[in-house]
C-alpha positions, 0 to 999 in steps of 0.5 A: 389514837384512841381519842381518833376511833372514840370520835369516830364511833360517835359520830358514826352513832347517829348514822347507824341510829338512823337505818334502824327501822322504826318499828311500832313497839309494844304492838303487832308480834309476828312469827319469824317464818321460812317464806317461799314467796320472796317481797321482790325489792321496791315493792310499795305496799299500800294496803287497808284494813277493814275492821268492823267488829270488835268487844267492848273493852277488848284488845282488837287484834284486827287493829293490831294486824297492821301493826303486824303487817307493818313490824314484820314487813320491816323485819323483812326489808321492806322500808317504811316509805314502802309502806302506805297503810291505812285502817278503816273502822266501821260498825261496831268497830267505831266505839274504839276510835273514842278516847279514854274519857269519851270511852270510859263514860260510854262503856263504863270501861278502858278502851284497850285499843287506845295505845294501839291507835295512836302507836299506828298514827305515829308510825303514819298509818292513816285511821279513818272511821265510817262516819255513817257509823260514827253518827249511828253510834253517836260518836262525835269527832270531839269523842275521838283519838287525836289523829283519827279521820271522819270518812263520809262512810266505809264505803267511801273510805274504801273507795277511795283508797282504791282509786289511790292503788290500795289493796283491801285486808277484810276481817 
């Protein structure tokens, strides 16, 4: 008889594996809050975050809040396939698509968004960098994080993702 509830709690574990959501570890804290405003059932989010500012070697918590977005709306019962997210990075934001050896020879330092970005990669969030601002800053698409789209611009970028149903996150 033990033997029967042994096997059924095995093969009942990749089921209940499976409804975990898969959230991006390591990344985008959010705080449990009391909300007013309810997330009605089937909403489909389809948001982009604009990012052009950040430091040279530093975290960018602007990356980061799609990751908050994304870990904290999981948190909260919206699926993943509810989900439809994308970052695009212009300005002085361009440098953090660089991967580590591209980074490290152009800023003599670690880039501290590289996990970030391919964490939000992963999880199917879309990161599209300016090219008008790849150019400027001489970023090539061989500089860049596996993963990362050239736009022909923010501008572009943004508008096309508009037309697709996106809303805009500015920082």
């Amino acid at each position: 008889m033990y033997y029967f509830w042994f096997v059924v709690v095995l093969l009942m574990a990749p089921v209940a594996l499976a409804d975990e959501p898969d959230f991006i570890d390591g990344y985008g804290r959010y705080f449990e809050v009391s909300a007013d405003v309810a997330i009605p059932e089937g909403t489909h989010f389809k948001v982009a975050f604009d990012v052009a500012k950040t430091e040279v070697g530093e975290f960018s918590g602007a990356i980061n809040s799609a990751a908050r977005f994304y870990n904290m709306h999981l948190a909260h019962g919206v699926a993943e396939d509810e989900m439809t997210l994308a970052v695009v990075l212009h300005g002085a934001a361009t440098h953090e698509v660089m991967n580590a050896d591209a980074y490290r020879n152009r800023h003599d330092t670690e880039n501290a968004n590289i996990g970030l970005i391919e964490a939000l990669i992963s999880a199917g969030v879309r990161v599209i960098v300016c090219g008008q601002s790849a150019a400027y800053h001489e970023v090539k698409k061989d500089d860049m994080i596996d993963g990362v789209e050239v736009a022909l611009s923010a501008m572009t970028a943004h508008a096309l993702l508009v037309r697709e149903g996106y809303t805009t996150n500015p920082f």
